[in-house]
py3Dmol code that shows the C-alpha trace and the ligand (Angstrom):
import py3Dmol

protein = """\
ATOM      1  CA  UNK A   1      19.797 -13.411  70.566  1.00  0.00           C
ATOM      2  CA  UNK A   2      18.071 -10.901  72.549  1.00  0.00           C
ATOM      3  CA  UNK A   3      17.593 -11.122  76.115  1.00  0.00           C
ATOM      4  CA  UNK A   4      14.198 -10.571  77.825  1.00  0.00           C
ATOM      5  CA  UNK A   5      13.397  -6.852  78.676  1.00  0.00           C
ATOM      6  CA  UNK A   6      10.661  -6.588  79.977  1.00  0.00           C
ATOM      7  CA  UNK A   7       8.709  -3.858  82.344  1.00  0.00           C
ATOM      8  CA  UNK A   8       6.107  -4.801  84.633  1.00  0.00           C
ATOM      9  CA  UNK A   9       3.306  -1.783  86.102  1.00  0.00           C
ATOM     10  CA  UNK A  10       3.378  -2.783  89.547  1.00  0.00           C
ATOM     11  CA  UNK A  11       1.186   0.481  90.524  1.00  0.00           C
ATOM     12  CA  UNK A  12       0.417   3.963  88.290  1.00  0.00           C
ATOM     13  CA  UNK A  13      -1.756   6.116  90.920  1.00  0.00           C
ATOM     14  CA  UNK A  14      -0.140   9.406  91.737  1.00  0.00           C
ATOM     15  CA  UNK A  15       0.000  10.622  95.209  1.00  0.00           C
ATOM     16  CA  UNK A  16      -2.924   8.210  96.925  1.00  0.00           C
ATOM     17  CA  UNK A  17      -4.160   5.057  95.959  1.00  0.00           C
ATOM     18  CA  UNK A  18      -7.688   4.321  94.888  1.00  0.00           C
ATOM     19  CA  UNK A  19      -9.824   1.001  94.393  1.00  0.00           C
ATOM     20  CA  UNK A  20      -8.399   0.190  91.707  1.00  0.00           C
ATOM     21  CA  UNK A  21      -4.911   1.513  91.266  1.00  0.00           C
ATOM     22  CA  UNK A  22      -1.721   1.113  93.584  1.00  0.00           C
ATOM     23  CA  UNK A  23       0.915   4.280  93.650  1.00  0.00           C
ATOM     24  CA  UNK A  24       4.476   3.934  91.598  1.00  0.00           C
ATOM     25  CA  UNK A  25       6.620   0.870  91.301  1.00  0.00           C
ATOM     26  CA  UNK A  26       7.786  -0.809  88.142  1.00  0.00           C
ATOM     27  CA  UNK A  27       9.590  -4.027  87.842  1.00  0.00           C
ATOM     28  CA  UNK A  28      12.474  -3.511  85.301  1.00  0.00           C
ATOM     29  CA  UNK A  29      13.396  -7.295  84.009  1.00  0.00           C
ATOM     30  CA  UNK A  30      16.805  -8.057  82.121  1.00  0.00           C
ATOM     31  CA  UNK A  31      17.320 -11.354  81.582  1.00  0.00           C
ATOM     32  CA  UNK A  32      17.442 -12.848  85.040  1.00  0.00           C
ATOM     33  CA  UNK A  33      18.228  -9.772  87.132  1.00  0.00           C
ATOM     34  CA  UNK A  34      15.143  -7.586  88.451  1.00  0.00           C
ATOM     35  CA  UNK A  35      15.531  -4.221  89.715  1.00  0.00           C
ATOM     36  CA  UNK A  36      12.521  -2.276  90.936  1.00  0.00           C
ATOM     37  CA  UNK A  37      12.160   1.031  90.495  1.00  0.00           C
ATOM     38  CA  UNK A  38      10.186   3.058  93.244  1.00  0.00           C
ATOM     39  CA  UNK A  39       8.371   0.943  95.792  1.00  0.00           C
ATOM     40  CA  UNK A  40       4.982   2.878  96.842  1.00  0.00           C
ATOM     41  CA  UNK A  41       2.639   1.416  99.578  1.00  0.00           C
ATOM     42  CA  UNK A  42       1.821  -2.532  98.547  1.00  0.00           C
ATOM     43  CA  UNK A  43       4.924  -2.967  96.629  1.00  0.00           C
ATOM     44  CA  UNK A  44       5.343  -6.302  97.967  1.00  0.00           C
ATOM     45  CA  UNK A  45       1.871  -7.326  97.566  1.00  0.00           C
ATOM     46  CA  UNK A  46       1.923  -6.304  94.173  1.00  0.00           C
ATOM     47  CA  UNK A  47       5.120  -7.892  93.820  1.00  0.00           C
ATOM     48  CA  UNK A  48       3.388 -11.782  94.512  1.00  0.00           C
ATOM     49  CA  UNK A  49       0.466 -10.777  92.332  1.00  0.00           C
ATOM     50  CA  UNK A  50       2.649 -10.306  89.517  1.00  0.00           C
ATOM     51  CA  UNK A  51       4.418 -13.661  90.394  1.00  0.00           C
ATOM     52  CA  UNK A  52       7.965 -11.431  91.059  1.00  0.00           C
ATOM     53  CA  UNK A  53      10.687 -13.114  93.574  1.00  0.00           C
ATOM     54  CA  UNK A  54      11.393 -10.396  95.670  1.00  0.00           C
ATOM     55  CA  UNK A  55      14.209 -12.283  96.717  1.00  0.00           C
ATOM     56  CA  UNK A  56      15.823 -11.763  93.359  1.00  0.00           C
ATOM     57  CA  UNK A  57      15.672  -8.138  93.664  1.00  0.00           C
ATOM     58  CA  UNK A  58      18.800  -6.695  94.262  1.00  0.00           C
ATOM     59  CA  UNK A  59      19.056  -2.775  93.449  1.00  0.00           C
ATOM     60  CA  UNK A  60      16.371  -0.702  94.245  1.00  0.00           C
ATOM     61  CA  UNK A  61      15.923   2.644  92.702  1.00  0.00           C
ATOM     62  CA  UNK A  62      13.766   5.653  94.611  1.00  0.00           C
ATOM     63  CA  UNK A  63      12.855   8.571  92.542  1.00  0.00           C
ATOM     64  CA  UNK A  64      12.444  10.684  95.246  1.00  0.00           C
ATOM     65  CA  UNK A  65      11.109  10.859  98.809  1.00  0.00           C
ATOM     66  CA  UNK A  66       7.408  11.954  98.396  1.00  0.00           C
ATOM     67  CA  UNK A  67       5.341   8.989 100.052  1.00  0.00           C
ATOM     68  CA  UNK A  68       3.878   7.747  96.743  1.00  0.00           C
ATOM     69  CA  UNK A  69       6.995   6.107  95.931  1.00  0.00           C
ATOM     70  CA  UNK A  70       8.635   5.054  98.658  1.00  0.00           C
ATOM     71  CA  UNK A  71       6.469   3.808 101.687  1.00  0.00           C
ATOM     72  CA  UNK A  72       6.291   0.600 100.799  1.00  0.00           C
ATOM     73  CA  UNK A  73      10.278   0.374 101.318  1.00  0.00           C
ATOM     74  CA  UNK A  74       9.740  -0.523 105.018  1.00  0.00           C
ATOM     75  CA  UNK A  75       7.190  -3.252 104.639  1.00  0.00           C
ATOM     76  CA  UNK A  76       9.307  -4.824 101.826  1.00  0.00           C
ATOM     77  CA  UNK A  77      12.399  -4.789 103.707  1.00  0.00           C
ATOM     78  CA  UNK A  78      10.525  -6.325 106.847  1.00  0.00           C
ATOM     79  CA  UNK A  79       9.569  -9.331 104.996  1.00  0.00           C
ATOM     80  CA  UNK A  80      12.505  -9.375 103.417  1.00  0.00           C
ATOM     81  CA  UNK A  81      14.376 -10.009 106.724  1.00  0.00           C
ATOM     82  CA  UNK A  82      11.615 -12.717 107.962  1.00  0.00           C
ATOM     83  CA  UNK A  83      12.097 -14.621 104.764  1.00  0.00           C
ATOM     84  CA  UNK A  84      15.459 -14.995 105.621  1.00  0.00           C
ATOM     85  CA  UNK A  85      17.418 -13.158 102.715  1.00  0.00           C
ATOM     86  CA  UNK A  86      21.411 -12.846 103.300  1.00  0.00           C
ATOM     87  CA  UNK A  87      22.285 -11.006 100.259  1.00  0.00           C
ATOM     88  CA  UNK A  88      23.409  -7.436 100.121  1.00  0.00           C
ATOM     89  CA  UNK A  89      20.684  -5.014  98.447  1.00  0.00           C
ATOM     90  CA  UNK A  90      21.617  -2.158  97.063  1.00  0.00           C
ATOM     91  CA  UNK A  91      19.193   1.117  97.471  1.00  0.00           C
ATOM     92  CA  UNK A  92      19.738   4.415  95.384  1.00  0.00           C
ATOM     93  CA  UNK A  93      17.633   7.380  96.441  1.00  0.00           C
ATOM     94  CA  UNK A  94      18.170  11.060  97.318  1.00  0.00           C
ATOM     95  CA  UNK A  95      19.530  11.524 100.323  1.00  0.00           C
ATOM     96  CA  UNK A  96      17.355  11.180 103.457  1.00  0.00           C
ATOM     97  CA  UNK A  97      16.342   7.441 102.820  1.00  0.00           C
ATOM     98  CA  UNK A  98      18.282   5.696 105.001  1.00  0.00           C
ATOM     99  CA  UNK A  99      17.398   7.546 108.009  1.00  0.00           C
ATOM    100  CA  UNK A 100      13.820   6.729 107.446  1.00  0.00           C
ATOM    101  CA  UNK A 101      14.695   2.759 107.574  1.00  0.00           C
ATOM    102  CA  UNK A 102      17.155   3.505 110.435  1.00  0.00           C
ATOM    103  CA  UNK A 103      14.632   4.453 112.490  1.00  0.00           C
ATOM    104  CA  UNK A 104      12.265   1.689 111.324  1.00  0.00           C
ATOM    105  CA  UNK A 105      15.279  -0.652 112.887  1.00  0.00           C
ATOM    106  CA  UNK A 106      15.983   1.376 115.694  1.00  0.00           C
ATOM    107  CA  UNK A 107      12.518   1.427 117.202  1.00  0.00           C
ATOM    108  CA  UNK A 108      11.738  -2.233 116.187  1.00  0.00           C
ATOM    109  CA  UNK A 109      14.729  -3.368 117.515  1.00  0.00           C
ATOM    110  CA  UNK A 110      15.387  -5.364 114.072  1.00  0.00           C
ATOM    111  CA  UNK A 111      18.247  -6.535 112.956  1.00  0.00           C
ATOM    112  CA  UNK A 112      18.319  -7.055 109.257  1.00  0.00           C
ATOM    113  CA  UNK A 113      19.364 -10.813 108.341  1.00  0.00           C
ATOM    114  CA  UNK A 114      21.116  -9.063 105.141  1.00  0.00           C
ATOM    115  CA  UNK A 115      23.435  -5.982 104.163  1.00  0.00           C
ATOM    116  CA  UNK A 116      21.829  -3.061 103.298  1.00  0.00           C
ATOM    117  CA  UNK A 117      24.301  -0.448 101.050  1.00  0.00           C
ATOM    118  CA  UNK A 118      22.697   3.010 100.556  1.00  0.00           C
ATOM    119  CA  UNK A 119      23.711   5.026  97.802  1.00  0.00           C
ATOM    120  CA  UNK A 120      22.539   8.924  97.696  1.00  0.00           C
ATOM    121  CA  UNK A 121      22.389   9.905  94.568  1.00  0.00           C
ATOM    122  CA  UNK A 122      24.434  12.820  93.349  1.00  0.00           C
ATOM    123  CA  UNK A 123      23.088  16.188  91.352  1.00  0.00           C
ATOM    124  CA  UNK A 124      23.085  16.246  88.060  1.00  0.00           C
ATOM    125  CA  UNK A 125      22.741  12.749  86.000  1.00  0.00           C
ATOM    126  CA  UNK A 126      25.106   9.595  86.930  1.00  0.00           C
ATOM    127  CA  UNK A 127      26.056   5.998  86.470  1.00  0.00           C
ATOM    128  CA  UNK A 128      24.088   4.544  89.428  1.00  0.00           C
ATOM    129  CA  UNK A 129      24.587   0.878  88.321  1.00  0.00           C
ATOM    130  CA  UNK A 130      26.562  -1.295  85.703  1.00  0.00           C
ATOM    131  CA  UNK A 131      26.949  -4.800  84.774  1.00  0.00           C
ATOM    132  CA  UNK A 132      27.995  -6.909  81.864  1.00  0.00           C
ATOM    133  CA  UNK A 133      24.869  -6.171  79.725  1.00  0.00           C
ATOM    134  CA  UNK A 134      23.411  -3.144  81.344  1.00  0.00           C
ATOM    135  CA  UNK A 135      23.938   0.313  83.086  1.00  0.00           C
ATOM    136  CA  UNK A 136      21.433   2.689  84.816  1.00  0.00           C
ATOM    137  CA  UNK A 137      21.999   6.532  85.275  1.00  0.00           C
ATOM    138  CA  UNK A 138      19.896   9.006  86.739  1.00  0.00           C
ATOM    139  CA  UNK A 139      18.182  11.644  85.571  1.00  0.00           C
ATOM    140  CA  UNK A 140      17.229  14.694  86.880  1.00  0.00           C
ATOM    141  CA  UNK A 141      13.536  15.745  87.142  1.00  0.00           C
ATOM    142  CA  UNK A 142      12.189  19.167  87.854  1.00  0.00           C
ATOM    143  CA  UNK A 143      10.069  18.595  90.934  1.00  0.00           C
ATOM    144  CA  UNK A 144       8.848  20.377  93.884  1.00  0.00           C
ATOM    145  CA  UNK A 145      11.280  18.131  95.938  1.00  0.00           C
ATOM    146  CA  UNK A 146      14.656  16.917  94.605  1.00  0.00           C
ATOM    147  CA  UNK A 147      13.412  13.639  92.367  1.00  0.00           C
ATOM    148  CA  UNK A 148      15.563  11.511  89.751  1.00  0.00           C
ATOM    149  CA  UNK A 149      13.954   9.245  86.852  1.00  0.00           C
ATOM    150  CA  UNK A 150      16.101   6.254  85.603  1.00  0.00           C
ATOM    151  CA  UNK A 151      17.576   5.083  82.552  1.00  0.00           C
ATOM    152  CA  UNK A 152      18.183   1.486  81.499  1.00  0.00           C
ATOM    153  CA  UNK A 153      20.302   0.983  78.753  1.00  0.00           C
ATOM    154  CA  UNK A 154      21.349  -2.134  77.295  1.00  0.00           C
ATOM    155  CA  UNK A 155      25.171  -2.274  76.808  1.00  0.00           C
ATOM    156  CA  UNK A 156      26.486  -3.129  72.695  1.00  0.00           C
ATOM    157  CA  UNK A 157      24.704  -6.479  72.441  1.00  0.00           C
ATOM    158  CA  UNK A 158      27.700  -9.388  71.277  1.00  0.00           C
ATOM    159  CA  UNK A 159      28.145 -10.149  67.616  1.00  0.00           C
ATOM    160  CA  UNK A 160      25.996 -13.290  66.852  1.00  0.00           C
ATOM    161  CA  UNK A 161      27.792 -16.594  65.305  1.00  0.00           C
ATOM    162  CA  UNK A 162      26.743 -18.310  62.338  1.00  0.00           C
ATOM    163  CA  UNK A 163      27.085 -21.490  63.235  1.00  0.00           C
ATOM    164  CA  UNK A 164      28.232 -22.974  59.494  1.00  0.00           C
ATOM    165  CA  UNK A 165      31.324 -20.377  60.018  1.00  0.00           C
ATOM    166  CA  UNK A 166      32.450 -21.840  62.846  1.00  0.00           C
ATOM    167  CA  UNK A 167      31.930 -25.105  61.552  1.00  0.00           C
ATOM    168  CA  UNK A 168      33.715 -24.557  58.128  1.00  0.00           C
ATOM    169  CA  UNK A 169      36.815 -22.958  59.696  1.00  0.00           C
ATOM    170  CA  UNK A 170      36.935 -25.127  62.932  1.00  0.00           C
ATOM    171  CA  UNK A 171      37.474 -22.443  65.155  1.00  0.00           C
ATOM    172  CA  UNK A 172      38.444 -22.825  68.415  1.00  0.00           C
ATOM    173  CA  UNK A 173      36.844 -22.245  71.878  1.00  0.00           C
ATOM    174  CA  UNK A 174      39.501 -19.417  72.753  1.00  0.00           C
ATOM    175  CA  UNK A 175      38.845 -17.603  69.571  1.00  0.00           C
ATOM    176  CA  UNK A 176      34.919 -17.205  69.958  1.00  0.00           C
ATOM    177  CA  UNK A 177      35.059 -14.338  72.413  1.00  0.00           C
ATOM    178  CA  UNK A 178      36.792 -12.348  70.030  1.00  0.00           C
ATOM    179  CA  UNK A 179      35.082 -12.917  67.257  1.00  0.00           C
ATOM    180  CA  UNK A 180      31.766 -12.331  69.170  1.00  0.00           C
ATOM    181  CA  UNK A 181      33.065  -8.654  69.732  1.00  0.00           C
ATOM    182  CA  UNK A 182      33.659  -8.065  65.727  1.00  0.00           C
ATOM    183  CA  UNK A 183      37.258  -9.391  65.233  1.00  0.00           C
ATOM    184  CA  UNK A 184      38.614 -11.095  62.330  1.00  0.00           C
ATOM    185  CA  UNK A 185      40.092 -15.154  62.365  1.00  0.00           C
ATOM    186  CA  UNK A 186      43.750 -15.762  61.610  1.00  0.00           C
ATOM    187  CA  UNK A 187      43.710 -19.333  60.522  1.00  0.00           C
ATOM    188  CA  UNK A 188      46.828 -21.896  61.162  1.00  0.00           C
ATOM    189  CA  UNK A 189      47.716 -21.661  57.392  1.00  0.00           C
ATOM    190  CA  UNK A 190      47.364 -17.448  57.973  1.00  0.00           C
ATOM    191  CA  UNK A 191      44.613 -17.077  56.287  1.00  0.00           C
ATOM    192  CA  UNK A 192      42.103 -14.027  57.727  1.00  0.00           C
ATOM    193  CA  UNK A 193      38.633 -15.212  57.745  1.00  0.00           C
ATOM    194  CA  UNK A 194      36.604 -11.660  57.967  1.00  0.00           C
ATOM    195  CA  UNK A 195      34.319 -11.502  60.842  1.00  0.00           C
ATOM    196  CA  UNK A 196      31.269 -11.334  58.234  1.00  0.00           C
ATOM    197  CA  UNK A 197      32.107 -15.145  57.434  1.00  0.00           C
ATOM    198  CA  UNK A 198      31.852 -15.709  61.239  1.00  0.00           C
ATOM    199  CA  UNK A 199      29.020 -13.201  62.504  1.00  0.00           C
ATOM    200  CA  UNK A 200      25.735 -11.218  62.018  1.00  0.00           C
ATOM    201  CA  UNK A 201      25.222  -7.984  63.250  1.00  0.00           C
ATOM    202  CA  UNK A 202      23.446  -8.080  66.679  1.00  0.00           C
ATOM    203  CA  UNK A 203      20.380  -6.092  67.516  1.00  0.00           C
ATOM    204  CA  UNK A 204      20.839  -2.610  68.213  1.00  0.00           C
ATOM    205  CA  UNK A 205      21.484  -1.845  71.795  1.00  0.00           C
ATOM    206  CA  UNK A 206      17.767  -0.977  74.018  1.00  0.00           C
ATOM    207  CA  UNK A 207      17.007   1.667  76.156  1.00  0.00           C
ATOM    208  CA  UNK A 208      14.315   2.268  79.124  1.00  0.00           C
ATOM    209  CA  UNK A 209      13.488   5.966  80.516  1.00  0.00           C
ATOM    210  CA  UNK A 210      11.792   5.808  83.217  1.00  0.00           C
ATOM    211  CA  UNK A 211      10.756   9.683  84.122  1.00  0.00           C
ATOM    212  CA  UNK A 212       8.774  10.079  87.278  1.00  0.00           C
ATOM    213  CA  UNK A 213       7.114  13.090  88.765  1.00  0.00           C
ATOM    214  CA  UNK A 214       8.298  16.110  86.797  1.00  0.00           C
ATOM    215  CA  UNK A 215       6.939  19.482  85.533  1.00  0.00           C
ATOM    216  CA  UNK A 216       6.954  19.461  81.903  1.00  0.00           C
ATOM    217  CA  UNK A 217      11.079  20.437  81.095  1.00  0.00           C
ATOM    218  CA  UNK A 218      13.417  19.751  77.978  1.00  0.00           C
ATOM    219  CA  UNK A 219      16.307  19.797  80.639  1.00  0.00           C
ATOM    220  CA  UNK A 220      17.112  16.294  79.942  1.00  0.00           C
ATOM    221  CA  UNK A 221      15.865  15.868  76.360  1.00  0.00           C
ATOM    222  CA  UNK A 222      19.049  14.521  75.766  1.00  0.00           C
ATOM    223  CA  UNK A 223      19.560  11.756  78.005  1.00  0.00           C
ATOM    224  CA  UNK A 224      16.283  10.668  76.682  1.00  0.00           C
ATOM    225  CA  UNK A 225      16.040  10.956  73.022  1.00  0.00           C
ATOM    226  CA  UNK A 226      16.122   7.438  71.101  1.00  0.00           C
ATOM    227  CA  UNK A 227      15.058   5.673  74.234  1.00  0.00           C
ATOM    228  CA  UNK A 228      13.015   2.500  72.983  1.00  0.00           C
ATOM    229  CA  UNK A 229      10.202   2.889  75.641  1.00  0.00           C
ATOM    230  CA  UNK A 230       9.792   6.143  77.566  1.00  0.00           C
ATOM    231  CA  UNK A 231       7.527   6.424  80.627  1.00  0.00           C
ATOM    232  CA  UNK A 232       6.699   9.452  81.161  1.00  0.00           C
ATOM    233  CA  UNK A 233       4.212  10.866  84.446  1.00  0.00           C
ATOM    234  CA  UNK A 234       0.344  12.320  83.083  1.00  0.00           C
ATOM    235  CA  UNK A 235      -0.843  13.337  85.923  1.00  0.00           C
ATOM    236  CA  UNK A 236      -3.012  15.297  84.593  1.00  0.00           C
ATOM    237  CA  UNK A 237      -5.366  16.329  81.404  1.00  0.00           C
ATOM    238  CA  UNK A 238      -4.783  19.621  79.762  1.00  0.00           C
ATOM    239  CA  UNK A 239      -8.222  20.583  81.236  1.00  0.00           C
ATOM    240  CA  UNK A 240      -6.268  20.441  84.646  1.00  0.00           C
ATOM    241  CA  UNK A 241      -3.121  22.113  83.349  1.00  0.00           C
ATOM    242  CA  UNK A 242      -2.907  25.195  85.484  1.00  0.00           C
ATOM    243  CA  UNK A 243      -2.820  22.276  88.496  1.00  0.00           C
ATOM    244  CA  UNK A 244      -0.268  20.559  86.978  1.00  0.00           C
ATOM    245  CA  UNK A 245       1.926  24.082  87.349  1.00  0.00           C
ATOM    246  CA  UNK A 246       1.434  24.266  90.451  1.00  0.00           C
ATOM    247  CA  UNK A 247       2.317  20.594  91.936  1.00  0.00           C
ATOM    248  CA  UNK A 248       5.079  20.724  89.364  1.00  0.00           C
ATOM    249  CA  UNK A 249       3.185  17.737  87.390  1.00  0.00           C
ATOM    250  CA  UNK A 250       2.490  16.883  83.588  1.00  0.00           C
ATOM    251  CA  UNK A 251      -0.580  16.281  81.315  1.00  0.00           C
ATOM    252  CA  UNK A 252      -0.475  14.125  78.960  1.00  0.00           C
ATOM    253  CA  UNK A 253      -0.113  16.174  76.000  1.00  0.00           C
ATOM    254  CA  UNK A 254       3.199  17.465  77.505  1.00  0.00           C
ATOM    255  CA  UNK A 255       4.057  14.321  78.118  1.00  0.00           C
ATOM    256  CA  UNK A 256       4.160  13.267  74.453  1.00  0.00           C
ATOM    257  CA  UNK A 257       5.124  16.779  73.334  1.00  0.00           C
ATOM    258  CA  UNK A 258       8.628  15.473  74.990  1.00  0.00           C
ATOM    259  CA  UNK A 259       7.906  12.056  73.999  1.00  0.00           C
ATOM    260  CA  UNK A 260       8.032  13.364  69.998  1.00  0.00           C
ATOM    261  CA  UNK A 261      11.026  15.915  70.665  1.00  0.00           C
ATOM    262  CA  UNK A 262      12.956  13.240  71.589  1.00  0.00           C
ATOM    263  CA  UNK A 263      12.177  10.637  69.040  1.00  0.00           C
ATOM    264  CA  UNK A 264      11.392   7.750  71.083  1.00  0.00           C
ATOM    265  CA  UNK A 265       9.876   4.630  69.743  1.00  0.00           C
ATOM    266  CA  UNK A 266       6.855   3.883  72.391  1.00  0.00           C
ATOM    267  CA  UNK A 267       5.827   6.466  75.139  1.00  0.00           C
ATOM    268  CA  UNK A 268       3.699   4.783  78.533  1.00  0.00           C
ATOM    269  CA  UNK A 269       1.916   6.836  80.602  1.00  0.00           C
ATOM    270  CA  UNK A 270       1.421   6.929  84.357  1.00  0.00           C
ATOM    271  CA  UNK A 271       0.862   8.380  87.339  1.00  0.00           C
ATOM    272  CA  UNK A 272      -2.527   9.546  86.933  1.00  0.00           C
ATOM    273  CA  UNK A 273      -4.749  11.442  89.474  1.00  0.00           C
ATOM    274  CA  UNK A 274      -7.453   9.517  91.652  1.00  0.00           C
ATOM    275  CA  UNK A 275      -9.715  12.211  90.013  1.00  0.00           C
ATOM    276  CA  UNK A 276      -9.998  10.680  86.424  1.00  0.00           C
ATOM    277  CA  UNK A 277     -12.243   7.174  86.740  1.00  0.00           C
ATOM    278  CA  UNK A 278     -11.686   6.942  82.863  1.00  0.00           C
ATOM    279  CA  UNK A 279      -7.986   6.969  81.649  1.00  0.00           C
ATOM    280  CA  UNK A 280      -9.097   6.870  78.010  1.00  0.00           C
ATOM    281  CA  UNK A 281      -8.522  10.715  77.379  1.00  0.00           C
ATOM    282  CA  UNK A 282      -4.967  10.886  78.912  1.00  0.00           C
ATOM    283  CA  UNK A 283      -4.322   8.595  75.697  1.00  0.00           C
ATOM    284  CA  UNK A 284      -6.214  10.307  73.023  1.00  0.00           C
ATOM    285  CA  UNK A 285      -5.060  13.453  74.215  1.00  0.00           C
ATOM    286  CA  UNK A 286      -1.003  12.307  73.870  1.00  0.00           C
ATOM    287  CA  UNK A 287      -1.864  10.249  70.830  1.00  0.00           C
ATOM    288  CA  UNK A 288      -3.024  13.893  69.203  1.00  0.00           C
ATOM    289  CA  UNK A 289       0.524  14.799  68.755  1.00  0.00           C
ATOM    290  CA  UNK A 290       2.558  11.411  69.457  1.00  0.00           C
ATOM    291  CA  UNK A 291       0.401   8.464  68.163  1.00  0.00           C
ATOM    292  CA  UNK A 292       2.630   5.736  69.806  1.00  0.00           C
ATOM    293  CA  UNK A 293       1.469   6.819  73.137  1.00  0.00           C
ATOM    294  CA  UNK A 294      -0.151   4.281  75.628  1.00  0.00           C
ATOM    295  CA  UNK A 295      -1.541   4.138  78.801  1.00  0.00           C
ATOM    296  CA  UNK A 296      -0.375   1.552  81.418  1.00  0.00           C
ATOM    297  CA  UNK A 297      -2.150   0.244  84.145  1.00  0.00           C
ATOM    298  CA  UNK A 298      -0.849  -2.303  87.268  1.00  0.00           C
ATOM    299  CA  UNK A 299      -0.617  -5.638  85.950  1.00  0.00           C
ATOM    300  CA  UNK A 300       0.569  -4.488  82.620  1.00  0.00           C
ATOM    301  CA  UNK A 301       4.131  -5.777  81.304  1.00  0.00           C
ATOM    302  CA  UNK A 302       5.637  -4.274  78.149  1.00  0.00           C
ATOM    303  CA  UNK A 303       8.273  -5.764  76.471  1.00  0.00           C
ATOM    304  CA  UNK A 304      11.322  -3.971  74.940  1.00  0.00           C
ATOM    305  CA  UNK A 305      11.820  -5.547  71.508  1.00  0.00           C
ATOM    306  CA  UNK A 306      15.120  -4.302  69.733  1.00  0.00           C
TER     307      UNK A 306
END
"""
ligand_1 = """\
1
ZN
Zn 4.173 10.838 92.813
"""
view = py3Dmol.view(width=600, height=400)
view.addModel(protein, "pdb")
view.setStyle({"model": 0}, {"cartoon": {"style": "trace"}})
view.addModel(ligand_1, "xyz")
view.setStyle({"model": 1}, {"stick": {}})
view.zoomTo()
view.show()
């Protein structure tokens, strides 16, 4: 059965916030575990709004140091200590980050209640994170400063059992891992029971790219292409492309230029600047050459469906 994948817009302003959007931070959801990815001024607020424990949030995951994703890292961390938490978080970022919160401790004279483990992340793309049904790597973006995006991919989902199998062959509890991961059934009389008898094939295994502020670049076309969902920064319309070159951002019609190149199923966009009121261009424009393309806004939550 598939597990619940789900990714929740916590804010999609670039650089400042406006009225009515907050800057980056997604909620990634897999199964039980949550793992946010960039933290931007009013994380946490955005956090309770969206009904998110942030006390379930374990690994955080910075793209890169420019304020609009990471100042609301203090303030989460704060309340994370007056709430009480005791368990270790993990925080992956370039390096710098945990200076910044040093100092926050330093001059406030805090004293976390809980571990914090910082990991710098290294040049060049790497397993940041792994567990029994996922793993996250990093990406590298093309930015003005040194900035990573994320992917989430699901690990080879288990076999699934059909139930009158097990029945009609009595298997036994000790055998079922096994067979879950594709092998055959040796009976008592030594009869092999092909795993076909026993099993369906399980979903195909999902992915999440999550690229943040980048120039337009086929650098890492290949650690993207097949992702299931791809977000993918628009900063800007092709009407503001020349700006875009110069603050090292995209438009949208670079975005899903990339977004067709590498054959993903569903491309989000994000990160758009306070200038546009009206985001309904950034998706006709991508939808010209990549008609799966959508814009998200805070409060949205897409689902990953194998
Ligand atoms: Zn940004």
């Amino acid at each position: 059965m598939e597990r619940e994948f789900r990714i929740s817009i916590l804010g999609c302003s670039a650089a400042t916030p406006t009225s009515l959007r907050h800057t980056t931070a997604q909620i990634v959801k897999y199964h039980n575990a949550y793992f946010l990815l960039d933290c931007a001024e009013g994380t946490q607020m955005q956090l309770r709004r969206m009904k998110i424990p942030l006390m379930r949030i374990n690994h955080i995951f910075i793209s890169h140091l420019h304020g609009d994703h990471y100042l609301g890292l203090p303030g989460l961390l704060f309340s994370l200590h007056l709430l009480g938490r005791k368990k270790e978080l993990h925080i992956y970022s370039p390096p710098g980050l945990q200076q910044i919160i040093d100092v926050h401790y330093t001059t406030s004279g805090l004293k976390p209640s809980f571990k914090t483990t910082f990991h710098d992340i290294q040049q060049g793309g790497e397993r940041l994170y792994h567990d029994k049904y996922l793993c996250i790597d990093s990406i590298e973006m093309v930015h003005r400063i040194t900035c990573y995006g994320f992917k989430v991919s699901e690990k080879a989902p288990e076999r699934n059992i059909k139930k009158e199998g097990i029945l009609k062959y009595t298997i036994p509890v000790q055998s079922m891992q096994s067979i879950k991961m594709g092998e055959d059934f040796l009976t008592a009389d030594g009869e092999i029971i092909p795993n076909c008898e026993l099993t369906t094939e399980p979903h195909k295994p999902r992915s999440y790219a999550f690229c943040s502020d980048t120039a337009y670049t086929e650098s890492f076309l290949q650690q993207i292409t097949g992702a299931d969902v791809l977000y993918h920064e628009a900063t800007f319309l092709e009407e503001h492309a020349a700006i875009a070159r110069e603050k090292t951002h995209s438009t949208a019609l670079e975005a899903a230029t990339l977004a067709k190149k590498a054959g993903v199923r569903k491309l989000l966009l994000g990160h758009y600047s306070a200038r546009y009121k009206d985001l309904s261009d950034f998706e006709k424009e991508a939808r010209s050459v990549f008609p799966e393309s959508y814009i998200v806004q805070e409060g949205d939550a897409v689902d990953i469906q194998g």
